[in-house]
N, CA and C atoms as a LAMMPS dump frame, in Angstrom:
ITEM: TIMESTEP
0
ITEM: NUMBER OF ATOMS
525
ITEM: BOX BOUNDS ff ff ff
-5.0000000000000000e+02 5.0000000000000000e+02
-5.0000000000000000e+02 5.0000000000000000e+02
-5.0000000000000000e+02 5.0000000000000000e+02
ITEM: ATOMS id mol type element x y z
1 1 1 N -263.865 -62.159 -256.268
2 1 2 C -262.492 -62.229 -255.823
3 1 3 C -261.797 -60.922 -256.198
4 2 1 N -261.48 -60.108 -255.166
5 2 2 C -260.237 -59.143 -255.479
6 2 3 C -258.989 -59.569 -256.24
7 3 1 N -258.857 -58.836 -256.702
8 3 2 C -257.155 -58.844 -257.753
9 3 3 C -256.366 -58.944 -257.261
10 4 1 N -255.049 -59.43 -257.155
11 4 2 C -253.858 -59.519 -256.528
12 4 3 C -253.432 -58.228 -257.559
13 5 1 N -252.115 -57.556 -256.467
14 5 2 C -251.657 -56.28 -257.092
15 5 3 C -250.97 -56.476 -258.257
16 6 1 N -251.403 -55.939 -259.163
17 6 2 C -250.322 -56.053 -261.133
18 6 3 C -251.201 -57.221 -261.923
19 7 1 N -252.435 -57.636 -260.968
20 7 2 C -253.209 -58.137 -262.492
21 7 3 C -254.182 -57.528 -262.984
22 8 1 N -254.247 -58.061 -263.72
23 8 2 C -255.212 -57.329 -264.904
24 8 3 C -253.809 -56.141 -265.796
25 9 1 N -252.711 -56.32 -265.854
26 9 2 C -252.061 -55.046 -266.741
27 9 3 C -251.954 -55.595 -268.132
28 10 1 N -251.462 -54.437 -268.794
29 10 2 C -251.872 -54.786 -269.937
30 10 3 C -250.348 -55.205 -270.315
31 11 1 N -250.753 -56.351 -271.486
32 11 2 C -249.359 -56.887 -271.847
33 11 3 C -248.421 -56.432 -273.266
34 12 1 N -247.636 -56.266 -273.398
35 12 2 C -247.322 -55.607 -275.243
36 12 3 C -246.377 -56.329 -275.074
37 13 1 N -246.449 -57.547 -275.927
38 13 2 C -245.756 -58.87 -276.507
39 13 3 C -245.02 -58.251 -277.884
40 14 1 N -244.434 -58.87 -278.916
41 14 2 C -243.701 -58.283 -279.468
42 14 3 C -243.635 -60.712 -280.771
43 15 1 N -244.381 -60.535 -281.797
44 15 2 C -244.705 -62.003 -282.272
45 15 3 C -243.676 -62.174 -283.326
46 16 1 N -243.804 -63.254 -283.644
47 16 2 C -242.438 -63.775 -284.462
48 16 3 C -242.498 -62.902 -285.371
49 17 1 N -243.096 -62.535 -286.256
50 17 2 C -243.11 -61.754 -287.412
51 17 3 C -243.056 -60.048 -286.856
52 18 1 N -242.461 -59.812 -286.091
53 18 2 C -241.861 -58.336 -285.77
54 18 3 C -243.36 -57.226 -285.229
55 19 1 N -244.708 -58.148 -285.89
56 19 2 C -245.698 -57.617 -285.119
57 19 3 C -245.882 -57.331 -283.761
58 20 1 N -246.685 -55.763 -283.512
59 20 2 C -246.656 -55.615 -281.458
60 20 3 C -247.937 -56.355 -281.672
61 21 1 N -248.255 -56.599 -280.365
62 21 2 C -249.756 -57.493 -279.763
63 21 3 C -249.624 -56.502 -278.587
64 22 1 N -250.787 -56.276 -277.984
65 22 2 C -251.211 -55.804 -276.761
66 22 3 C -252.251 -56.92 -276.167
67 23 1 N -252.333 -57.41 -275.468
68 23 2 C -253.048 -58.347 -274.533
69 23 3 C -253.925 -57.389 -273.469
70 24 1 N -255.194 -57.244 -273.405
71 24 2 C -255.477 -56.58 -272.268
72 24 3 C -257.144 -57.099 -271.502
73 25 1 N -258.018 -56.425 -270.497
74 25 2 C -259.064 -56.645 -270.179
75 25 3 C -260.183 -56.661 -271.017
76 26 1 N -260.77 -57.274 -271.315
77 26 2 C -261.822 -57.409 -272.255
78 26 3 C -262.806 -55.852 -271.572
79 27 1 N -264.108 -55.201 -272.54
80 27 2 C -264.535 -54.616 -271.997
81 27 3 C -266.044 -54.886 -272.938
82 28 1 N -267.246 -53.874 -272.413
83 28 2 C -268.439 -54.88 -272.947
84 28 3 C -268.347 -53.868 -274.472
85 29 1 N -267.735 -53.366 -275.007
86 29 2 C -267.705 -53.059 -276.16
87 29 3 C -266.975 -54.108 -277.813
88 30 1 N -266.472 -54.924 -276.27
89 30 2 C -265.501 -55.907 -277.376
90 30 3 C -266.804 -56.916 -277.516
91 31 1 N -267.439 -56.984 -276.94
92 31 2 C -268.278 -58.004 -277.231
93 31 3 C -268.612 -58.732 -278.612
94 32 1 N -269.296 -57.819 -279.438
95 32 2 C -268.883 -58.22 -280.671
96 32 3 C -267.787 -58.582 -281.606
97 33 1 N -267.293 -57.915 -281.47
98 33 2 C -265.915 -58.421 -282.201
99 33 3 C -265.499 -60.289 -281.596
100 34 1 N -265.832 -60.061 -280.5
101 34 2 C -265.525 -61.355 -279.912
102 34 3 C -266.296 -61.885 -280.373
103 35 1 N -267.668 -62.164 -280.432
104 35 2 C -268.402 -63.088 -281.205
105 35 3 C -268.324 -63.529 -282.436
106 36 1 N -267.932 -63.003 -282.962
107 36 2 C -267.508 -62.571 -284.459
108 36 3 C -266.691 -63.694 -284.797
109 37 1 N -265.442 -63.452 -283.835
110 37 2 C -264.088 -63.976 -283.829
111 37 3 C -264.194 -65.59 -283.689
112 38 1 N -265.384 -65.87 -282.533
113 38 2 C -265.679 -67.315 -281.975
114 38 3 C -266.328 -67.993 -282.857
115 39 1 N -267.094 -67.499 -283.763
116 39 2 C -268.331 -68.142 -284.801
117 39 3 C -266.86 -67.898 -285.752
118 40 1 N -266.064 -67.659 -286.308
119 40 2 C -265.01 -68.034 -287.22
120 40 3 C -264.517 -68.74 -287.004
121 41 1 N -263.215 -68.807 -285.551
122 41 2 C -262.699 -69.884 -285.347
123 41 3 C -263.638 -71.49 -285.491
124 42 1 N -264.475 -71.068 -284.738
125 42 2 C -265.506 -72.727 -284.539
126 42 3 C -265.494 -72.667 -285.849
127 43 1 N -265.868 -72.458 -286.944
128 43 2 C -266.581 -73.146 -288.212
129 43 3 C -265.189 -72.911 -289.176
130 44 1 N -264.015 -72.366 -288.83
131 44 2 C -262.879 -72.742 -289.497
132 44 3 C -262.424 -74.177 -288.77
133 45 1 N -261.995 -74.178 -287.658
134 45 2 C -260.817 -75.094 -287.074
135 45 3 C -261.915 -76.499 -286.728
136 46 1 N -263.745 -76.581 -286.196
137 46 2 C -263.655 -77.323 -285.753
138 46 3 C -264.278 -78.235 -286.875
139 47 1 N -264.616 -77.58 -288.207
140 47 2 C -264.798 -78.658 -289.179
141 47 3 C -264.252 -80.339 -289.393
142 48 1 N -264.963 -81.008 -289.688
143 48 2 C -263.881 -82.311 -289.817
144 48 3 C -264.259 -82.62 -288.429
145 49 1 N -264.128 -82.001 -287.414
146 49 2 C -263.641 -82.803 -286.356
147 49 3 C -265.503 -82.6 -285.5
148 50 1 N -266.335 -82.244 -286.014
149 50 2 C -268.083 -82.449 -285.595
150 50 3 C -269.158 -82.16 -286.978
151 51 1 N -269.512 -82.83 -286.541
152 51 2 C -270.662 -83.078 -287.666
153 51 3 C -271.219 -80.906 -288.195
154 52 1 N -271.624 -80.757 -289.35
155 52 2 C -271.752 -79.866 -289.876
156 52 3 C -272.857 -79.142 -289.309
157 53 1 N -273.794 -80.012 -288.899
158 53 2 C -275.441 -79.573 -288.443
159 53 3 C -274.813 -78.672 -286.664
160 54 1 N -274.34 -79.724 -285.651
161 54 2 C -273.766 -78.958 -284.441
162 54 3 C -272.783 -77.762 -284.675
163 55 1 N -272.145 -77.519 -285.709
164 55 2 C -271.344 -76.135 -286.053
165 55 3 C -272.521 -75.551 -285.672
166 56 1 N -273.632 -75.768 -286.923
167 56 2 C -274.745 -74.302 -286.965
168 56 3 C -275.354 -74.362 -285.985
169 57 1 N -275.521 -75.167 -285.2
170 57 2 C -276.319 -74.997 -283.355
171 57 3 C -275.712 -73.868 -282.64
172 58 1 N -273.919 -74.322 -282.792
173 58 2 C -273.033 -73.871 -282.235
174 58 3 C -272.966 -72.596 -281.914
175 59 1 N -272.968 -72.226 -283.388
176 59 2 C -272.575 -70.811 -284.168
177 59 3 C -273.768 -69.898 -284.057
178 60 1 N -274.866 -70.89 -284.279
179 60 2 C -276.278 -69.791 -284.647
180 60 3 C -276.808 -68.584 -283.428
181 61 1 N -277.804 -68.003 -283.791
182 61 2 C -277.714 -67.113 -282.726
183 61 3 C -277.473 -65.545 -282.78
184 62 1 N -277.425 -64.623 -282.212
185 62 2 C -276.663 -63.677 -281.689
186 62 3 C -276.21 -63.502 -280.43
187 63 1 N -275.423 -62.563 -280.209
188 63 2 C -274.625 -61.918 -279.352
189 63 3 C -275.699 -61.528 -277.896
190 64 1 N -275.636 -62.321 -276.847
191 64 2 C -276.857 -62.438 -276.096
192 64 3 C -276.069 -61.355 -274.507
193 65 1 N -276.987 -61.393 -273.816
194 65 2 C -276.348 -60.256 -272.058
195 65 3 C -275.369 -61.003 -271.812
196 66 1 N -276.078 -62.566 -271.421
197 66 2 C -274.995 -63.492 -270.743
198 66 3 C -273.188 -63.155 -271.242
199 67 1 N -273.661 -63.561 -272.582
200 67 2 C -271.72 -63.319 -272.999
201 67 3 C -271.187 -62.661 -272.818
202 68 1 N -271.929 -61.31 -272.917
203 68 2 C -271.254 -59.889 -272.664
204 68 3 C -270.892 -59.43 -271.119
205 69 1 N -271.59 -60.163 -270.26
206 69 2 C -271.792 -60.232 -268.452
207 69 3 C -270.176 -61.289 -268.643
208 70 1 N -270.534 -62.04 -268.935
209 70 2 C -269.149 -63.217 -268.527
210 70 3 C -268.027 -62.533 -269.384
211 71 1 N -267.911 -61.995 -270.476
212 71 2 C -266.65 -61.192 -270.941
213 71 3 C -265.923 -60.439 -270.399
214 72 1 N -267.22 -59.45 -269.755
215 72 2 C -266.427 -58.695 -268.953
216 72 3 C -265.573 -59.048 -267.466
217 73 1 N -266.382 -60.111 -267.165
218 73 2 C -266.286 -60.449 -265.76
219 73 3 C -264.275 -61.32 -266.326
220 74 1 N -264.479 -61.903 -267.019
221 74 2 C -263.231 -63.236 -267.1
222 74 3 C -263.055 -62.83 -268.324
223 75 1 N -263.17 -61.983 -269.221
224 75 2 C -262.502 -61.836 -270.597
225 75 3 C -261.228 -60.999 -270.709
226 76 1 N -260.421 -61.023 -271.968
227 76 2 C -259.077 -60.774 -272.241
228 76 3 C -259.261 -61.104 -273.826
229 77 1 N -258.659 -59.585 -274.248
230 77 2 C -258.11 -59.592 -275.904
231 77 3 C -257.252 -59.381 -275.942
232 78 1 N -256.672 -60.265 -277.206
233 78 2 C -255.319 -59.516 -278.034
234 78 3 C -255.331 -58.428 -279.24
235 79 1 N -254.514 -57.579 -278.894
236 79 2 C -255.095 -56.241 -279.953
237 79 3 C -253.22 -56.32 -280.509
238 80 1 N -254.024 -56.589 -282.402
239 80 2 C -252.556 -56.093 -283.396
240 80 3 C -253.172 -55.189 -284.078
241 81 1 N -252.321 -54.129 -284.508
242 81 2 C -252.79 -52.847 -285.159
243 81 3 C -254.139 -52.346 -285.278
244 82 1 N -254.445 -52.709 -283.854
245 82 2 C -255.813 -51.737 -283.292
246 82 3 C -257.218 -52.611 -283.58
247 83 1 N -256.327 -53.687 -283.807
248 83 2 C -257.926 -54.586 -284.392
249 83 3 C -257.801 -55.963 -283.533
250 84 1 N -258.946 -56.187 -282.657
251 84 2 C -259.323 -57.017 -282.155
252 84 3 C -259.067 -58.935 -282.658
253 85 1 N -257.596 -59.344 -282.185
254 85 2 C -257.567 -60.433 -283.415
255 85 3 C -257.976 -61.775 -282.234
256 86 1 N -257.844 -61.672 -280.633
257 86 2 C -258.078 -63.105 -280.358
258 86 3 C -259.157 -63.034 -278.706
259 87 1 N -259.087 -63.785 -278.56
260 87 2 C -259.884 -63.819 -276.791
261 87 3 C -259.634 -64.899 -276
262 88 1 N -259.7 -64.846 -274.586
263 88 2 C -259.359 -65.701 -274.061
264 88 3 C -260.074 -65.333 -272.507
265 89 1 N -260.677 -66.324 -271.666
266 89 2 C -261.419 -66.507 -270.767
267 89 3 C -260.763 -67.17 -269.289
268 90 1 N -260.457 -66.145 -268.115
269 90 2 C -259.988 -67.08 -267.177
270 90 3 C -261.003 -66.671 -265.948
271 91 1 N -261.593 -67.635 -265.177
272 91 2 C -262.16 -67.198 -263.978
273 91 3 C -261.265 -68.042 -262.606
274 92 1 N -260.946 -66.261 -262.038
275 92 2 C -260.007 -66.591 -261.047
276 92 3 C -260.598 -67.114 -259.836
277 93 1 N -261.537 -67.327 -259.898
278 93 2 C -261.311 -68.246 -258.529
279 93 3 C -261.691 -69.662 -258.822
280 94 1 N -261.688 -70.688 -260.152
281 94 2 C -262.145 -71.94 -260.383
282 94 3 C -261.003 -72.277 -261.148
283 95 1 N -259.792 -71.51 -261.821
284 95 2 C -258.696 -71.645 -263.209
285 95 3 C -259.477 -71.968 -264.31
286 96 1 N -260.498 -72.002 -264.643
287 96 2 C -261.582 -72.613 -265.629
288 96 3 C -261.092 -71.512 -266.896
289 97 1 N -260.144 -71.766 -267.7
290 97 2 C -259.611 -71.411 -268.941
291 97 3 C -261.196 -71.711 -270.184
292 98 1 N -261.485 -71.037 -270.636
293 98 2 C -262.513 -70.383 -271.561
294 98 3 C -262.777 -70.348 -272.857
295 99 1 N -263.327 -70.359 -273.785
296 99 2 C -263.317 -69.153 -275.01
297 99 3 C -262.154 -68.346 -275.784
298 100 1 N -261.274 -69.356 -276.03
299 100 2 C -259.957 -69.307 -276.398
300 100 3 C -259.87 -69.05 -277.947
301 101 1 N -260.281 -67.942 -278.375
302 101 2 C -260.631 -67.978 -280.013
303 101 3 C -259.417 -67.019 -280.383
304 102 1 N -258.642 -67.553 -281.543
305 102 2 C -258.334 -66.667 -282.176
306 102 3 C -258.917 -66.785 -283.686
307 103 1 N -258.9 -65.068 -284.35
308 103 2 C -258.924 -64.856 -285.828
309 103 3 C -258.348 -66.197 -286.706
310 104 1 N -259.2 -66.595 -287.453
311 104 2 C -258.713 -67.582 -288.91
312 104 3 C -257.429 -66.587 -289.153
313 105 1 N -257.566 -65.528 -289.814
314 105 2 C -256.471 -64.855 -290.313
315 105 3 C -255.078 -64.616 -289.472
316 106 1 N -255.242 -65.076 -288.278
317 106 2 C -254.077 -64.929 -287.519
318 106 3 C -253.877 -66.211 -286.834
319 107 1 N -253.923 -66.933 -287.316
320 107 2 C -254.008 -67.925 -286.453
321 107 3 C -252.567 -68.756 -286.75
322 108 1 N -251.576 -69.495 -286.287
323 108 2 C -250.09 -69.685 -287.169
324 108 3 C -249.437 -68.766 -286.259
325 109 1 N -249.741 -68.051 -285.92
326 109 2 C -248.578 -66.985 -286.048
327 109 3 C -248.413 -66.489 -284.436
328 110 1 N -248.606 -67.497 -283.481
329 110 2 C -248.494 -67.362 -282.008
330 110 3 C -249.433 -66.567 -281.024
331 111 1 N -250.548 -66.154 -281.63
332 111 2 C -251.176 -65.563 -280.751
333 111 3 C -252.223 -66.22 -279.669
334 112 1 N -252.629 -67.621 -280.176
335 112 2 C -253.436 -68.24 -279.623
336 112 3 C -252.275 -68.49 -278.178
337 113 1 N -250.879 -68.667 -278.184
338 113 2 C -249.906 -69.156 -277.21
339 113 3 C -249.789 -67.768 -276.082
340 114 1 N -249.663 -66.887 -276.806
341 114 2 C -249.517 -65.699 -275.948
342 114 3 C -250.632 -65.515 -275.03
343 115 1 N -251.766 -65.691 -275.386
344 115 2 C -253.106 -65.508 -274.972
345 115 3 C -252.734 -66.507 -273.856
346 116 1 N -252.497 -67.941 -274.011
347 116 2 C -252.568 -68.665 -273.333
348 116 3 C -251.501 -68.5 -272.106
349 117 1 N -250.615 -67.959 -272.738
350 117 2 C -249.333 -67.915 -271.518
351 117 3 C -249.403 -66.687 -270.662
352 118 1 N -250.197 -65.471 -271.066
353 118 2 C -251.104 -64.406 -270.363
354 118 3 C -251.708 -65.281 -269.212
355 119 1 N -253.182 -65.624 -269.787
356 119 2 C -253.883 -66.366 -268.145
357 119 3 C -253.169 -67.111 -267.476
358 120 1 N -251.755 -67.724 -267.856
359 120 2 C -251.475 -68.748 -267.034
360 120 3 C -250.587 -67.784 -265.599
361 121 1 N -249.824 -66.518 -266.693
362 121 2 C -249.632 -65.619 -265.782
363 121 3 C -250.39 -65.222 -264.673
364 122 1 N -251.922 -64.92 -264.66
365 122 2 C -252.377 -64.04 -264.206
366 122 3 C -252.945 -65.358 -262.937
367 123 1 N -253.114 -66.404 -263.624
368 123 2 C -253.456 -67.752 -262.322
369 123 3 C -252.905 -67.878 -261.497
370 124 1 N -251.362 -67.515 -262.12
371 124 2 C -250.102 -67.898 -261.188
372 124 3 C -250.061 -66.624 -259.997
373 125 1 N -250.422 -65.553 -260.525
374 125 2 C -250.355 -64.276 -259.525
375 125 3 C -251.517 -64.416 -258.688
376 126 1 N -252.93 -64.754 -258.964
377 126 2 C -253.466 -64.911 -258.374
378 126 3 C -253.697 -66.391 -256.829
379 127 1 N -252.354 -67.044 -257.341
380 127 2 C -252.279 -68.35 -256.492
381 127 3 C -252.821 -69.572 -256.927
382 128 1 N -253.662 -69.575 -257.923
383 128 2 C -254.088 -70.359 -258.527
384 128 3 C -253.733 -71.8 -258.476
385 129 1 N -253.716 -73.235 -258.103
386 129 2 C -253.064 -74.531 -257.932
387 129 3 C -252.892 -74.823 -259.638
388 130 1 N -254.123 -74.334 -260.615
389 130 2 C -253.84 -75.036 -261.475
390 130 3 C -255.023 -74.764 -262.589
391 131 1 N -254.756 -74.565 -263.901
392 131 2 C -255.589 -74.194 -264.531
393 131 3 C -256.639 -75.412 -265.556
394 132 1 N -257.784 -75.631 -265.665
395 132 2 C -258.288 -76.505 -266.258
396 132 3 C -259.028 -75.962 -267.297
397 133 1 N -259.403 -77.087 -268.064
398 133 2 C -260.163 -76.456 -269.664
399 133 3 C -261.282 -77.619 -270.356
400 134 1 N -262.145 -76.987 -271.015
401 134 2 C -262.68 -78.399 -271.928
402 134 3 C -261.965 -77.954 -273.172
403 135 1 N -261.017 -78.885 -273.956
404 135 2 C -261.151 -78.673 -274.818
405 135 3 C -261.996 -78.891 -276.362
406 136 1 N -261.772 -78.292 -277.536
407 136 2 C -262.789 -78.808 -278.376
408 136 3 C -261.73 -80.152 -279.178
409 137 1 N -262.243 -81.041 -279.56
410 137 2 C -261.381 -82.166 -280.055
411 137 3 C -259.681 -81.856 -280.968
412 138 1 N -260.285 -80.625 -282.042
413 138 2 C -259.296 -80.218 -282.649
414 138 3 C -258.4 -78.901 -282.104
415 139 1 N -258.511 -79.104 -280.942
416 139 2 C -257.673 -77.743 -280.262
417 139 3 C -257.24 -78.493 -279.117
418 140 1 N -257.069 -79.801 -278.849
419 140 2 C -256.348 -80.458 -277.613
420 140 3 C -254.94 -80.47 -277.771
421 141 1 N -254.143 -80.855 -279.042
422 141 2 C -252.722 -80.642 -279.267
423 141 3 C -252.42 -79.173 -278.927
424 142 1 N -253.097 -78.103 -279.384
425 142 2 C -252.463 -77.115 -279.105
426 142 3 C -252.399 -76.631 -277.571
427 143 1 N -253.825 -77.597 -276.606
428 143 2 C -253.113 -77.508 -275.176
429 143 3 C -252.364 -77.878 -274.386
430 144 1 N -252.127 -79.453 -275.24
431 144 2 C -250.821 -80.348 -274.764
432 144 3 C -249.471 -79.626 -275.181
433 145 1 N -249.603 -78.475 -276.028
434 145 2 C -248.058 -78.008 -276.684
435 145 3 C -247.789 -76.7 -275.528
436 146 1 N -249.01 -76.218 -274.811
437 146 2 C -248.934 -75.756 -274.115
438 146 3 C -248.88 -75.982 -272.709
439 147 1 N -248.991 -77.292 -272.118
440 147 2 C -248.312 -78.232 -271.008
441 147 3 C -249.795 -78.894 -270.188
442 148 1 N -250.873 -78.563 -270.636
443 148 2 C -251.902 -79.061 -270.518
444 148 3 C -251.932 -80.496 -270.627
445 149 1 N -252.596 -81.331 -269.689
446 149 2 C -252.725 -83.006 -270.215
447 149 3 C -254.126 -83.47 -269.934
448 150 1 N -254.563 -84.222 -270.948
449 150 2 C -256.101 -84.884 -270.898
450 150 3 C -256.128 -85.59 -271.902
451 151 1 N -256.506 -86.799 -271.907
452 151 2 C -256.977 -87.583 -273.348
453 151 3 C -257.854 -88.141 -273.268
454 152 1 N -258.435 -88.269 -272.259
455 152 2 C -260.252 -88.695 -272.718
456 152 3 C -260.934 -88.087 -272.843
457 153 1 N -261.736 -88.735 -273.533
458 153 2 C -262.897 -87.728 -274.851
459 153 3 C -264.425 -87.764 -273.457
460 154 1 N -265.01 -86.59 -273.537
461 154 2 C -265.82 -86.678 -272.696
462 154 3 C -267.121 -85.811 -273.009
463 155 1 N -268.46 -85.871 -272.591
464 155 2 C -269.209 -84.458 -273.248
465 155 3 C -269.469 -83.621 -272.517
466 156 1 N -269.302 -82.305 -273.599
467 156 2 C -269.243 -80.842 -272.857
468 156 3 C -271.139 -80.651 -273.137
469 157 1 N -271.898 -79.987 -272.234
470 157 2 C -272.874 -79.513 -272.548
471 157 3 C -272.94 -78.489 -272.258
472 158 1 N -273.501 -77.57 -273.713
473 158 2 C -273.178 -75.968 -273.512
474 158 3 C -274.402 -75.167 -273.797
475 159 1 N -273.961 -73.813 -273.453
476 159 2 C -275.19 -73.342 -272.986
477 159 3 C -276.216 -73.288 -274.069
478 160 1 N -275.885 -73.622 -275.527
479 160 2 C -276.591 -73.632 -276.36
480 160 3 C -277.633 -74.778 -276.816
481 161 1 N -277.602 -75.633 -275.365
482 161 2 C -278.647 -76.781 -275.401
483 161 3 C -277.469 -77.992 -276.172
484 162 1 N -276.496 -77.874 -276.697
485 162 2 C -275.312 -78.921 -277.737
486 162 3 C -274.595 -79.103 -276.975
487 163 1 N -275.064 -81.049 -277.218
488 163 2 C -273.646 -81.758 -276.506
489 163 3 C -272.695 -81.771 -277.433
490 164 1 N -271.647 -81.675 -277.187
491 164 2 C -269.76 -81.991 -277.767
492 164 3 C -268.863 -82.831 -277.163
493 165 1 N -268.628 -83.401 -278.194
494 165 2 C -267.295 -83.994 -277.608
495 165 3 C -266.115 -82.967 -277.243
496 166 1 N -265.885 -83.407 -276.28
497 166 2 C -264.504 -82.518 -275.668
498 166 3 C -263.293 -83.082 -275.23
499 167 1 N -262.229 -82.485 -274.394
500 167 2 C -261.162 -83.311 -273.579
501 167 3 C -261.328 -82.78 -272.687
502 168 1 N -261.822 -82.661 -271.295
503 168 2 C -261.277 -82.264 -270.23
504 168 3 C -259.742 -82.661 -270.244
505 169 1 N -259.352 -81.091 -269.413
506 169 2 C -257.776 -80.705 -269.508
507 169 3 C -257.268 -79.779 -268.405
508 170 1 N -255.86 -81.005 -267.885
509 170 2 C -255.647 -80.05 -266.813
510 170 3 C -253.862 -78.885 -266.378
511 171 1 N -253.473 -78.127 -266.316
512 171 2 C -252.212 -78.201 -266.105
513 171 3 C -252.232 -77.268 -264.79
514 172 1 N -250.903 -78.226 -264.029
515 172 2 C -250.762 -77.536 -262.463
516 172 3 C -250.011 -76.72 -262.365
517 173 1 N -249.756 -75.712 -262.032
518 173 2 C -248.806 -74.374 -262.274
519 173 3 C -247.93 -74.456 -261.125
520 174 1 N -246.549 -73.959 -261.378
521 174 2 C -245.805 -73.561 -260.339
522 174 3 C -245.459 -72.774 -259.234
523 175 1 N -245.481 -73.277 -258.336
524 175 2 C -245.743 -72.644 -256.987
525 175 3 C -244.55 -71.595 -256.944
């Protein structure tokens, strides 16, 4: 799918705590950092909420083509003082919202929202009806706070051979 004109620009947000954020295109150099970022969040936030053994399924591994092929293709970082703190995944022609990780260390402090209110931008420019998501159990409030709705629990099977419980999640954007 071609771009509609003015997406993909880069965004410089401005977060509660007087910090700049830059929001921009992922590129295959971020790759790591992004992995990095995803094996933190998962084994910070989704503790408690899946058994300990599927974290390390989850998590285990390295940094493989595939991720780095799909990053580039549908990826997006947030950059605070030059350091890679979150990611976020939209493929424009399905709204299929992604890989929504932010930093443990930043996490509180609005960036996971910005990220989110970025793709919803870029859906909306692209025409998009409506953006959908799996979420992971302990990250569904933060899509309902973001206007997302789903409450049944359903399983995600991912590419790492691990089923999860998830929410499929949907929100319809404005025309």
């Amino acid at each position: 799918m071609t771009a509609p004109p003015g997406l993909w620009q880069d965004a410089r947000l401005t977060l509660g705590n007087g910090h700049s954020m830059l929001i921009r295109k992922a590129h295959g150099d971020d790759a790591q950092r992004v992995f990095v970022i995803r094996n933190q969040a998962i084994n910070h936030q989704c503790s408690g909420h899946y058994p300990a053994a599927d974290l390390q399924v989850w998590t285990a591994g390295s940094l493989g083509d595939y991720f780095i092929e799909v990053l580039e293709k549908t990826g997006y970082v947030a950059v605070i003082d030059d350091q890679i703190t979150a990611s976020g995944m939209l493929d424009l022609e399905s709204g299929q919202v992604d890989a929504v990780f932010v930093d443990p260390t930043y996490m509180g402090r609005g960036v996971g929202r910005q990220m989110m209110d970025y793709l919803e931008q870029l859906a909306q420019q692209a025409g998009l009806p409506h953006l959908i998501l799996d979420s992971t159990l302990n990250a569904a409030d933060f899509y309902r706070h973001c206007g997302f709705v789903g409450e049944q629990v359903a399983q995600y099977h991912s590419p790492r051979g691990l089923t999860l419980a998830c929410v499929p999640m949907i929100k319809h954007l404005a025309r």
